[in-house]
Legacy VTK file of the C-alpha trace (Angstrom):
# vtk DataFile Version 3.0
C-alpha trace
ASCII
DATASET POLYDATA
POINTS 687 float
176.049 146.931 63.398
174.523 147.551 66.864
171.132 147.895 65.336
171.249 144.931 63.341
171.937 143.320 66.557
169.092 144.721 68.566
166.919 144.079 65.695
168.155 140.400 65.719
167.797 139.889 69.115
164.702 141.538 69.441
163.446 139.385 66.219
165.239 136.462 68.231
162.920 137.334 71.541
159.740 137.973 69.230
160.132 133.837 67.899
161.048 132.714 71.438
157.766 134.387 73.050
155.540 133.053 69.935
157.751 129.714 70.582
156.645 129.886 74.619
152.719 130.491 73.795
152.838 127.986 71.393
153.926 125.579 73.869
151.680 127.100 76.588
148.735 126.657 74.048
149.739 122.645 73.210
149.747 122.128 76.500
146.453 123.815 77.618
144.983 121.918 74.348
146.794 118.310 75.941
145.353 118.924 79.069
142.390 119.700 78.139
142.368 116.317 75.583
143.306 114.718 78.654
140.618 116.083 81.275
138.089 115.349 78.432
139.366 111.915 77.991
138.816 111.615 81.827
135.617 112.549 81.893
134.538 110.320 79.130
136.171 107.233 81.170
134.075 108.468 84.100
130.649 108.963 83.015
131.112 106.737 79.646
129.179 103.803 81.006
126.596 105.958 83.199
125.840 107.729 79.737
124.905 104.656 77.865
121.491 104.843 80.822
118.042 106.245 79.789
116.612 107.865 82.190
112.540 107.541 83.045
113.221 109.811 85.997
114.459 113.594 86.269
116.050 115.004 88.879
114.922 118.039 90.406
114.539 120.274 93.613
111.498 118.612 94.191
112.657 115.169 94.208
112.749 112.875 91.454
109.810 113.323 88.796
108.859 111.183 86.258
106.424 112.647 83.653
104.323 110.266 82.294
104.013 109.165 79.097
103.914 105.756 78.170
102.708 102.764 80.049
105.002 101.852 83.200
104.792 99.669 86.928
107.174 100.229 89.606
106.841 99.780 93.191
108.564 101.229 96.431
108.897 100.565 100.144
107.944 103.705 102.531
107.791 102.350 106.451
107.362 103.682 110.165
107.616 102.700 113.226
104.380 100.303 113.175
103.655 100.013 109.799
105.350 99.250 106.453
103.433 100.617 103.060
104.357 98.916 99.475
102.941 101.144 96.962
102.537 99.764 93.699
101.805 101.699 91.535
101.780 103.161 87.267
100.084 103.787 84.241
98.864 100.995 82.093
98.055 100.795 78.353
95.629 103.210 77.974
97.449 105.895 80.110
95.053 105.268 83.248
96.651 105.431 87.049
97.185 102.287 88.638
97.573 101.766 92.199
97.563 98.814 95.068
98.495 100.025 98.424
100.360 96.623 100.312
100.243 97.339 104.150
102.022 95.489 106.609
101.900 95.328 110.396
104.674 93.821 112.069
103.340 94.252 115.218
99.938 92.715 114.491
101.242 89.125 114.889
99.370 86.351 112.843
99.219 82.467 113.330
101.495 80.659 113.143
103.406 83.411 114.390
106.563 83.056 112.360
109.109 84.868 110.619
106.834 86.348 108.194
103.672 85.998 110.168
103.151 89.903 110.272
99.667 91.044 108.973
99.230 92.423 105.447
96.508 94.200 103.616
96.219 95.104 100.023
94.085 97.993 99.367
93.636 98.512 95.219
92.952 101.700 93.749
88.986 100.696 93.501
89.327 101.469 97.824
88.916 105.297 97.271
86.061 107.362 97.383
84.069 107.549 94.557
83.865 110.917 92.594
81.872 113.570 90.457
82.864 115.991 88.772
79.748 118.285 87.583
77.801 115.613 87.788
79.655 112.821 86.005
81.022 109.554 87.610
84.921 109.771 87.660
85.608 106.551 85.126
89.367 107.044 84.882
92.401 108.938 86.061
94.711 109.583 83.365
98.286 109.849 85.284
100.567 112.819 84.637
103.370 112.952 86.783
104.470 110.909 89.886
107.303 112.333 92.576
109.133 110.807 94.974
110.712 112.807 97.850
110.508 110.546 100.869
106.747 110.231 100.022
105.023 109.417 96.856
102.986 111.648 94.973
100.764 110.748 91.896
99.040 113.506 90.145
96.181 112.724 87.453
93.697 114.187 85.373
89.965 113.535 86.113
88.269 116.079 83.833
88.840 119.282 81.828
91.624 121.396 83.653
90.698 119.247 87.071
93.557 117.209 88.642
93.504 114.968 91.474
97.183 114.708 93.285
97.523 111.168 95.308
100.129 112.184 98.243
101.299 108.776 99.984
102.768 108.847 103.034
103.492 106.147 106.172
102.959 107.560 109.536
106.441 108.077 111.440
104.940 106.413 114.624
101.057 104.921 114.089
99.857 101.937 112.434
98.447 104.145 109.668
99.383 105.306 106.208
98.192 108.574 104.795
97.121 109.705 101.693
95.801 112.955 100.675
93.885 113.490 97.558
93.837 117.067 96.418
91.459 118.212 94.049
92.475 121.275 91.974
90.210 123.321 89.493
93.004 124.945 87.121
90.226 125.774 84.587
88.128 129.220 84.341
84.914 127.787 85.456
83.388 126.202 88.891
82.956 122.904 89.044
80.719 120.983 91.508
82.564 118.267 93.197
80.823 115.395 94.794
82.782 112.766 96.526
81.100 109.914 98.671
82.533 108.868 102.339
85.516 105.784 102.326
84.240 103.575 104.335
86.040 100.062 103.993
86.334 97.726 107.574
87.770 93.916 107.791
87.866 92.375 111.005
89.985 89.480 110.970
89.080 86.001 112.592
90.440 85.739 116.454
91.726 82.934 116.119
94.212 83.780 113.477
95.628 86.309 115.162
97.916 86.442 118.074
96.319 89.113 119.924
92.818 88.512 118.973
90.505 90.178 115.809
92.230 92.289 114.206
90.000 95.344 112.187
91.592 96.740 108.670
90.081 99.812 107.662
90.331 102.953 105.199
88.422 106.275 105.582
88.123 109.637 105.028
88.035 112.489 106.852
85.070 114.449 105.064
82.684 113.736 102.071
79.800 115.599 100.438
79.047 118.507 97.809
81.716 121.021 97.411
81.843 123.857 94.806
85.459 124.560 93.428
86.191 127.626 91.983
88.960 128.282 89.183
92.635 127.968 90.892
90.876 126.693 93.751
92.121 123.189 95.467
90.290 120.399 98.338
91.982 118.172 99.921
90.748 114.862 101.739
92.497 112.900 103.819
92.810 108.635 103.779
93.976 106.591 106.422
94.431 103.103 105.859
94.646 101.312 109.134
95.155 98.045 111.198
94.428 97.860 115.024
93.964 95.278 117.907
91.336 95.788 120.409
91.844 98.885 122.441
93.965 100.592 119.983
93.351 103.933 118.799
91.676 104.726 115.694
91.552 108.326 115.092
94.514 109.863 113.657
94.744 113.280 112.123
96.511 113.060 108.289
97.916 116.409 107.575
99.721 116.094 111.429
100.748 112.752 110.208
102.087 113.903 107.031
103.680 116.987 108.664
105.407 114.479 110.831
106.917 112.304 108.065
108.339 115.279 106.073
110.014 116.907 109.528
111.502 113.065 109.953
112.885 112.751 106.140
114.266 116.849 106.860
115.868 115.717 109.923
117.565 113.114 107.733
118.719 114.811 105.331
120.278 117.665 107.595
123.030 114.600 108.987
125.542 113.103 107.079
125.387 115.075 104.082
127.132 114.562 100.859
128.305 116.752 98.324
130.051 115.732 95.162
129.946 117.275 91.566
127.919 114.516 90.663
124.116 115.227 92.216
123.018 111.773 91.410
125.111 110.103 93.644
124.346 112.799 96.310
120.511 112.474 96.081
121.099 108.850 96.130
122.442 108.822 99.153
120.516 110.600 100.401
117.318 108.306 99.697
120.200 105.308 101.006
119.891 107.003 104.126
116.027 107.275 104.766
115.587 104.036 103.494
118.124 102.434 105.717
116.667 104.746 108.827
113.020 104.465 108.459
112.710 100.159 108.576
112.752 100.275 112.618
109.713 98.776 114.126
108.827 99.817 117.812
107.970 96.080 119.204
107.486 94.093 122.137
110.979 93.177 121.959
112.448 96.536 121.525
113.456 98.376 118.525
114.112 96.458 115.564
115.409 97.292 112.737
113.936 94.924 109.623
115.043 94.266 105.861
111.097 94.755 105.070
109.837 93.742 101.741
106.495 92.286 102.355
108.355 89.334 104.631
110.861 90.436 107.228
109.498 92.124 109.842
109.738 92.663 113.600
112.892 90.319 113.187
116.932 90.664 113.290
119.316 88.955 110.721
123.026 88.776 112.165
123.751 89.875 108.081
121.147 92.763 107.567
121.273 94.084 110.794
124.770 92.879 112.874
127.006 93.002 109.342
125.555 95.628 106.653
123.567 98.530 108.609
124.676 99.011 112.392
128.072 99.729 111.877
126.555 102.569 110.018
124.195 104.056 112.615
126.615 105.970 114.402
127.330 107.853 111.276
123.919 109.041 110.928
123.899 109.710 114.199
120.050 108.800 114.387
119.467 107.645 118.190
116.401 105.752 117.040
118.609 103.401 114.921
121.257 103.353 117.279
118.845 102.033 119.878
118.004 99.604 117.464
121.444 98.437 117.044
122.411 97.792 120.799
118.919 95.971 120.947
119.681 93.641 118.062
123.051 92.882 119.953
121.375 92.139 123.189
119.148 89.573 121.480
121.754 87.721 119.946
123.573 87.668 123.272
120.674 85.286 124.623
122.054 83.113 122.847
125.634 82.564 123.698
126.142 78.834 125.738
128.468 76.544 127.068
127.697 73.819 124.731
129.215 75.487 121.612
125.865 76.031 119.799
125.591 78.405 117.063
123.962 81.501 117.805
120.392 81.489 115.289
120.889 83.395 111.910
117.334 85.141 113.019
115.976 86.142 115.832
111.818 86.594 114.751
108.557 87.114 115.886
109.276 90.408 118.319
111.682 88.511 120.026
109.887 85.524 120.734
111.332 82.738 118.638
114.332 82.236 116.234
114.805 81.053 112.221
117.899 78.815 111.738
116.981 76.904 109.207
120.398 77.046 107.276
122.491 76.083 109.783
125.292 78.136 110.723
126.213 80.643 107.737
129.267 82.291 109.730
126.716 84.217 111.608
128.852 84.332 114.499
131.603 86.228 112.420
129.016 88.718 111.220
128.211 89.558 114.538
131.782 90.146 116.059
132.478 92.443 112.906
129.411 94.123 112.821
129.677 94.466 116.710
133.141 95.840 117.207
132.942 98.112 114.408
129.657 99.774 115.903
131.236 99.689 118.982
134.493 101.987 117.875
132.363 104.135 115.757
129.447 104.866 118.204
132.236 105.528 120.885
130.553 104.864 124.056
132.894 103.142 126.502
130.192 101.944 128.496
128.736 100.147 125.754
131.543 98.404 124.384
132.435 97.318 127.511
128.571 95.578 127.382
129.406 94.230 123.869
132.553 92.359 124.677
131.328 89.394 125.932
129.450 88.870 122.879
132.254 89.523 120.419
134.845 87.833 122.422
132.423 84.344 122.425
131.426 84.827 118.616
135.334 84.911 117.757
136.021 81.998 120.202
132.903 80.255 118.527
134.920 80.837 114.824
137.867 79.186 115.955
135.963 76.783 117.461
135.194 75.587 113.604
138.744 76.015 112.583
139.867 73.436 109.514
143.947 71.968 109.865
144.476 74.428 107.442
143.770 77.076 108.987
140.627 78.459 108.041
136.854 78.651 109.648
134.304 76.447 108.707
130.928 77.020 108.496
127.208 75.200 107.225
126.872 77.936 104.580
126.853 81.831 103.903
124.390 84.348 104.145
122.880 82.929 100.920
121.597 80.002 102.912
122.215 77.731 100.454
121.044 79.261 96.753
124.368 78.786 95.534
127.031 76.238 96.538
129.385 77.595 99.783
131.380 74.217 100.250
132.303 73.201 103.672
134.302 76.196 103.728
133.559 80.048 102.005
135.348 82.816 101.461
132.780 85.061 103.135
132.799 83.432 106.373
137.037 83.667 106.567
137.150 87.362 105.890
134.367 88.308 108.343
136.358 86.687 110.882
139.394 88.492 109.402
137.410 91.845 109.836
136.070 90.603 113.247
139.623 90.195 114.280
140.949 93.106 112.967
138.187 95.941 115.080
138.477 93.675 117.517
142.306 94.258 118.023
141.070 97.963 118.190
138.261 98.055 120.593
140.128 95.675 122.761
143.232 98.250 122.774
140.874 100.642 123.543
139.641 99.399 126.858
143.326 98.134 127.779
143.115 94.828 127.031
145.901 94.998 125.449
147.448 91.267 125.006
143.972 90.376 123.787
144.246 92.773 120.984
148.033 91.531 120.156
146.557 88.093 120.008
143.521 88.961 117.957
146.162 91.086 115.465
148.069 87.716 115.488
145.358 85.899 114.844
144.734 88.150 111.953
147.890 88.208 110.214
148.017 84.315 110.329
144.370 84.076 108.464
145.021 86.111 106.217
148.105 84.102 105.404
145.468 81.018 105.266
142.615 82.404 103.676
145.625 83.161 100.598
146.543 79.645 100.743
143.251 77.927 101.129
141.023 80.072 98.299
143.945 81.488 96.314
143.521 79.487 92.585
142.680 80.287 89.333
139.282 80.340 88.215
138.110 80.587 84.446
141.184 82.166 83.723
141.759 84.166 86.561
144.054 84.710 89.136
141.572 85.104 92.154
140.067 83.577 95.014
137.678 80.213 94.880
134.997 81.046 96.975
135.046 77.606 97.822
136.997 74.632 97.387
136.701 73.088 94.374
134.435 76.008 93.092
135.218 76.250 89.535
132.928 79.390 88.809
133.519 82.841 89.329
131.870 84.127 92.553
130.569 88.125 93.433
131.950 87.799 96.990
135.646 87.502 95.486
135.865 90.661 95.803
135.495 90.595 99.220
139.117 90.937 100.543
138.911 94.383 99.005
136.722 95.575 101.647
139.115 93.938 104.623
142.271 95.442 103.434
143.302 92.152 101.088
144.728 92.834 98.161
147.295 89.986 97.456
144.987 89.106 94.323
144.005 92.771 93.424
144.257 92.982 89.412
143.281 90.015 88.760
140.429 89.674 91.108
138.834 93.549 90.041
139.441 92.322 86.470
137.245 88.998 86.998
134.629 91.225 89.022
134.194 93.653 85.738
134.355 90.620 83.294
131.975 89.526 81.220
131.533 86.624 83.112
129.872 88.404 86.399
129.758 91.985 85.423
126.233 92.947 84.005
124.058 96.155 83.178
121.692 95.085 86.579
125.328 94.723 88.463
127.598 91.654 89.357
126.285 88.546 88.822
126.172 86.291 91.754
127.552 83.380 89.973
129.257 83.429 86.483
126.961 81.823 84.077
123.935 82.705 86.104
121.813 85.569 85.901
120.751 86.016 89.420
121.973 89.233 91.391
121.621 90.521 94.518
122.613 94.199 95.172
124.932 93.185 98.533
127.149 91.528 96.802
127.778 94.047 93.967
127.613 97.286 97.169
130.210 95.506 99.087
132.589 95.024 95.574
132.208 99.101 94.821
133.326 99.487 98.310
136.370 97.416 97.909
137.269 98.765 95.042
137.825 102.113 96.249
139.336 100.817 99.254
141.928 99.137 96.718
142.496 102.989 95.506
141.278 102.101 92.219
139.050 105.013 92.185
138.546 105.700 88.573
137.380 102.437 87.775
135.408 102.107 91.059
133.617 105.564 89.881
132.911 104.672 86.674
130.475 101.596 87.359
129.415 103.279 90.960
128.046 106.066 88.279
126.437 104.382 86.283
124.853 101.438 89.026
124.076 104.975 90.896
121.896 106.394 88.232
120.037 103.308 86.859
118.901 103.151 90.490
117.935 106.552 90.987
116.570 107.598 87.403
116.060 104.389 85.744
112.917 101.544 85.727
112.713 100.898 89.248
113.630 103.511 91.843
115.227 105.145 94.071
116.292 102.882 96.496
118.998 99.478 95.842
117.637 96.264 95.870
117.640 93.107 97.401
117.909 90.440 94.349
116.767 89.264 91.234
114.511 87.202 90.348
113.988 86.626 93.865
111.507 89.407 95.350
111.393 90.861 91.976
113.790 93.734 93.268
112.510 94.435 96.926
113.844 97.476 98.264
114.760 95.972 101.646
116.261 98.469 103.733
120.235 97.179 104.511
121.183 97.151 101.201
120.557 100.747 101.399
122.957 100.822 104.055
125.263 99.523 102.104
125.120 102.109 99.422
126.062 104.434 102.088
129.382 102.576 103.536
130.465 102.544 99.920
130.532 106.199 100.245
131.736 106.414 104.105
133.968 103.737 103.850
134.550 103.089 100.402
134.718 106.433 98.503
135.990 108.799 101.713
137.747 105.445 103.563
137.080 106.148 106.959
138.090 103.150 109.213
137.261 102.920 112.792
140.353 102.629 115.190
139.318 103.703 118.621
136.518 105.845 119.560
137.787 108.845 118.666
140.363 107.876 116.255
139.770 107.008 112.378
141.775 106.153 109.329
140.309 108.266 106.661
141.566 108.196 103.165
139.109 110.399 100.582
140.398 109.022 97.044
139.232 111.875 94.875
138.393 110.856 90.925
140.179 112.656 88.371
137.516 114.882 87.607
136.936 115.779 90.839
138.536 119.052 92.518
136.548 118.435 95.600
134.196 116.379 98.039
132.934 117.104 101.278
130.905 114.219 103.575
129.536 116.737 106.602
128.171 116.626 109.842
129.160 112.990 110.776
127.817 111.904 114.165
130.003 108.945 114.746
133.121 108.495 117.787
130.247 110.734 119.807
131.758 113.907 117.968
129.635 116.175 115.295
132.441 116.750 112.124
132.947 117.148 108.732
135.393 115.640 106.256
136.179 117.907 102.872
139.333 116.821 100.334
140.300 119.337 97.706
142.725 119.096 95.075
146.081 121.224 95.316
147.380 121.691 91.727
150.880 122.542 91.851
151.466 120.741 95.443
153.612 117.941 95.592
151.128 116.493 98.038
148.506 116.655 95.610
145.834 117.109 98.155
144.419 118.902 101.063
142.329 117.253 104.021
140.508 119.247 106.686
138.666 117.604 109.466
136.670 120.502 111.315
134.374 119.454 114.254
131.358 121.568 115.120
133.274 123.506 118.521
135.183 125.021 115.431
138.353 122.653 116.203
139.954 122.549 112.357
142.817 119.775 111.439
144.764 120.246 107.931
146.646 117.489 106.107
148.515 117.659 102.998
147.810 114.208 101.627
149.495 112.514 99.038
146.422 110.248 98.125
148.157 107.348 99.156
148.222 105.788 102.812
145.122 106.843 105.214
145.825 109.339 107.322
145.179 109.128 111.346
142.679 111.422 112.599
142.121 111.628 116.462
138.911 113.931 117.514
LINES 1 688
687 0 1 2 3 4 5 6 7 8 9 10 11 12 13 14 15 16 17 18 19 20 21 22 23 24 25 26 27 28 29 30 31 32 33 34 35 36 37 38 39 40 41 42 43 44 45 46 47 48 49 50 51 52 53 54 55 56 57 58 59 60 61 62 63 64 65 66 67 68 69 70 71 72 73 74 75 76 77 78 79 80 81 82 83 84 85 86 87 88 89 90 91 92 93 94 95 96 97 98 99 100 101 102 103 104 105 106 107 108 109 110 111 112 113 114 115 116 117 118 119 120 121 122 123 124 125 126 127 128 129 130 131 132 133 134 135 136 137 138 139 140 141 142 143 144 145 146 147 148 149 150 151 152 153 154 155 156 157 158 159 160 161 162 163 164 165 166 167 168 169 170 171 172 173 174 175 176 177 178 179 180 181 182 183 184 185 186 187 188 189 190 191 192 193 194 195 196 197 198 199 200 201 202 203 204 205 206 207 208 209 210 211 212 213 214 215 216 217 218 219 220 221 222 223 224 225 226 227 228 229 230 231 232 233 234 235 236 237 238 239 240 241 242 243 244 245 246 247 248 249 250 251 252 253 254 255 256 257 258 259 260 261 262 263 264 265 266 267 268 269 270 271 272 273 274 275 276 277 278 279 280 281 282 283 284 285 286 287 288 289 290 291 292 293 294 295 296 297 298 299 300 301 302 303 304 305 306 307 308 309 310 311 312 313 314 315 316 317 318 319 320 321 322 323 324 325 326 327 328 329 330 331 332 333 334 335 336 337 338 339 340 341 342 343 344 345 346 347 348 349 350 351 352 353 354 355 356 357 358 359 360 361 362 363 364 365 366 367 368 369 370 371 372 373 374 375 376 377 378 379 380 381 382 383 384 385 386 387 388 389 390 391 392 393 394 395 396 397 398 399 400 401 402 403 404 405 406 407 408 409 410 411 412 413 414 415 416 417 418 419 420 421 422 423 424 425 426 427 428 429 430 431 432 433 434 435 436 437 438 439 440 441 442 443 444 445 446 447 448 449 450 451 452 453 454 455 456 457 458 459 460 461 462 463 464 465 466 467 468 469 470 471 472 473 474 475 476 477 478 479 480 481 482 483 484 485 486 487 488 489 490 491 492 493 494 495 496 497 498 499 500 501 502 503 504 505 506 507 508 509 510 511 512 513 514 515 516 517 518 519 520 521 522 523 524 525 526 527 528 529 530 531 532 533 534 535 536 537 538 539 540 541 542 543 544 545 546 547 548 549 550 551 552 553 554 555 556 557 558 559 560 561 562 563 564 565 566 567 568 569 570 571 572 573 574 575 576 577 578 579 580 581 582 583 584 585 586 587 588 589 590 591 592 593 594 595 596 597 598 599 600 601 602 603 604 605 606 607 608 609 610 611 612 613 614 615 616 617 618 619 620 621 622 623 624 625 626 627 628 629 630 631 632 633 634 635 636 637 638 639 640 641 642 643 644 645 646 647 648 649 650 651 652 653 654 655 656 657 658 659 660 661 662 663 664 665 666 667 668 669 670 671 672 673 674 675 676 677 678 679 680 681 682 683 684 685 686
């Protein structure tokens, strides 16, 4: 009887392990289902892409073989290169080199009076190979890694390699044309001198004739052996009278590569997803590189064949500054204060609006849209700088300005509440009212650092009264643009606006989320969302990148993560791998996609602010709130330069942990800070 028993129970203990793995195995199988299911959420709409470009450890590198055009922007401190630049039908290279020289002023010396010189592909040296007149280069491969290289095929086994490349600090662009003999015989290489010169009229210029030139740096007969390579170097230049000429092209190149290095070694991202890492990693050159070394100081410029030597209160106050300090690249910090001086000229007793542009070096202003709510770009962009650059000094410099642009906003204050202004930062492409929804939460946002900085420095019933001021426009803002629009729940960006609007999604980015499901599921409609980004108006097909940047970043700041990842993947990789790359764009059809530089910027925010929400709150003091996506075990954003302290930032999933995630903060003296996080409010850091 005993031994049935133990045979029973041991039968019973058999069934009850096999019933335990069998669980253990449905569950592994469910999770797994699950974690698949994830991932297909996550990349689903990234996947639907084709990709012309490849990543790789060399850049990106498309490998020709159809017929394609594409352009990009590459610029330096006195000189800004367009490089246009494919293969056509019949697989042969095409090229136009557009230089501009914002310091070489033209007549009338406006906002886009900066001098610009195409060079096409017929402005090279002419070449033989054995003899025979090079007809035709048959383009292979083209690679973009903070230059642009272009590599063809002139002849049996010879190549010819294009390297383009702006100068960091001359009015010159480079390019270096290497010849290589990967065949097994010698080939006798003739190439003739470059020789092209323009000297412009004196009188159209503001400093006199101005000569345009490209040359080379040798010429003649040259035998090339098998495996054996030549390269000649191409400067295409503009100068004024007494300006030097001479400028060596491998230094210059050497230069530009130790600048995009230099780069790349701040402010580092690392993900699982490389796409989004390499792309912001071009975000950040292309946002650092657009600062022109003028009369007036440095200025940073949008660039795109037209805005030059100039300062927008929305490219430069709103989208990039406030990320400068991150970077922690002095050059664009410099710029930053600068822009901020120049738009203090203009504060008055009279109540004027401070001009939307400030152009020419300095000299003269654009305001030919009125007042778009530039002065509640400025305070935001102003005091956010201010907390994240974290020099007391300095703020103390700024506060005049940011105190008189928020006195200037209530100035224009309606009955009900909210601030008026003569348009937006669209300057009048689309309707704004009397009244937009743009203006009102810049001032919100204004108000909000404001309160900060101000506590900062001890002002401290100016910051109560700014928080005040806050809390009651918000309140306004809900009453005044809350309606429903096509269906929707959301915000108007106007009143009486009876189309759906990109900026709705604005209040995201400020913290506002009174209209949050409603609002994210107009944004992703069908009505603005599209496979070039949001629309700018529903039942129009014009975009412009800004709008669609600052919606991502709100979107993770509204701790819908998933969802924000899912279109930030895909918007991430069409503009990295896709048609027109590697930077974000201005608009469409407008500028046929320029790759103006603060847009970049904000592709980066959406990652500092958006994807690891780190807020500003002092100057050494942040809310940071890294949302991880489900997929996701880990992120790291490292060696930040911002609140004057060198750190890094890394989240990590804790399975098992009821916190559900670990933060570390670890600054570069070795000081480490540890937070279990429950992926829910932002956590206070202090450095």
């Amino acid at each position: 009887m005993r031994k049935l028993f133990a045979t029973s129970a041991c039968a019973i203990a058999i069934l009850s392990a096999c019933s335990n793995d069998s669980q253990i195995e449905s569950k592994l199988a469910s999770d797994a289902a699950q974690a698949q299911e994830k991932e297909q959420y996550l990349n689903g709409l990234a996947d639907t892409l084709n990709d012309r470009w490849q990543l790789t450890d060399n850049g990106l590198v498309w490998d020709v073989n159809d017929s394609h055009q594409d352009h990009i922007e590459m610029s330096g401190e006195q000189a800004s290169a367009i490089i246009y630049y494919g293969s056509d039908a019949d697989g042969s290279l095409t090229l136009t080199r557009k230089l501009v020289w914002p310091m070489l002023r033209t007549i009338p010396n406006d906002t886009h009076a900066s001098l610009i010189h195409d060079f096409p592909l017929s402005v090279s040296p002419r070449v033989a190979v054995n003899g025979q007149i090079v007809e035709q280069e048959q383009l292979k491969q083209a690679r973009i890694d903070g230059r642009l290289t272009l590599t063809s095929k002139i002849g049996q086994g010879i190549t010819l390699t294009r390297l383009l490349s702006p100068s960091t600090t001359q009015p010159v662009m480079i390019e270096a044309l290497t010849f290589s003999n990967a065949s097994d015989k010698a080939v006798a290489l003739s190439i003739d001198a470059l020789d092209y010169r323009i000297d412009t009229p004196a009188e159209e210029g503001v400093y006199g004739s101005y000569r345009i030139e490209a040359s080379s740096d040798k010429a003649g007969e040259f035998n090339l052996a098998p495996d054996e390579s030549l390269t000649v170097y191409l400067d295409f230049k503009a100068t004024k009278a007494g300006q030097n000429r001479q400028f060596d092209g491998a230094k210059e190149i050497a230069l530009r590569d130790t600048y995009v290095a230099s780069l790349n070694q701040n402010l580092q991202l690392i993900t699982p997803d490389e796409n989004i890492n390499k792309m912001f990693e071009f975000a950040k050159l292309r946002s650092a590189e657009s600062i022109f070394r003028t009369k007036g100081g440095l200025m940073h410029a949008p660039g795109g064949g037209r805005y030059y030597a100039a300062i927008w209160a929305n490219d430069q106050a709103e989208y990039i500054n406030p990320f400068f300090p991150f970077l922690g690249n002095d050059v664009g910090n410099e710029s930053a204060i600068n822009s901020f001086e120049h738009f203090a000229r203009f504060m008055n007793d009279e109540g004027k609006a401070i001009p939307s542009s400030i152009i020419a070096e300095g000299d003269d202003i654009w305001n030919g849209a009125g007042d778009r709510g530039d002065c509640a770009m400025i305070a935001y962009g102003a005091s956010r700088f201010a907390l994240a650059y974290g020099d007391k000094q300095e703020a103390k410099a700024l506060l005049p300005l940011i105190d008189w642009c928020i006195d200037f906003s209530f100035a224009k204050q309606t009955d009900e509440g909210v601030i008026a202004s003569d348009s937006d930062e669209l300057e009048g492409r689309f309707p704004a009212g009397d009244v937009n929804l743009s203006t009102n939460m810049l001032t919100y946002g204004a108000l909000i650092s404001a309160s900060h900085l101000n506590n900062e420095l001890g002002r401290n019933a100016l910051a109560s009264d700014y928080q005040q001021r806050a809390k009651k426009l918000a309140n306004d803002i809900e009453a005044y643009f809350g309606a429903n629009v096509q269906g929707f729940d959301t915000y108007q960006y106007y009143q009486g606006n009876d189309k759906l609007r990109a900026w709705i999604a604005l209040p995201f980015s400020f913290g506002v989320f009174d209209r949050k499901d409603q609002t994210l599921a107009a944004v992703l409609s069908d009505h603005l969302w599209s496979v070039d980004g949001i629309y700018s108006e529903a039942g129009n097909k014009t975009f412009w990148d800004r709008a669609t940047l600052y919606a991502f970043r709100g979107i993770f700041a509204a701790q819908e993560t998933d969802t924000a990842m899912r279109y930030f993947k895909y918007y991430s990789r069409k503009r990295l791998l896709g048609e027109h790359v590697p930077y974000a764009v201005e608009a469409w059809p407008e500028g046929d996609q320029r790759h103006l530089s603060a847009e970049s910027a904000l592709y980066a925010r959406v990652v500092t602010e958006g994807i690891f929400g780190i807020e500003p709150t002092g100057f050494k003091r942040f809310d940071v709130a890294p949302y991880l996506p489900a997929t996701w075990d880990s992120m790291c954003l490292k060696h930040i330069r911002a609140f004057e302290s060198h750190f890094d930032v890394c989240v990590s999933r804790v399975e098992g942990s009821e916190q559900g995630f670990n933060v570390t903060i670890e600054q570069e003296q070795g000081e480490l800070q540890q937070f279990s996080w429950d992926g829910q409010s932002p956590i206070s850091v202090s450095l």
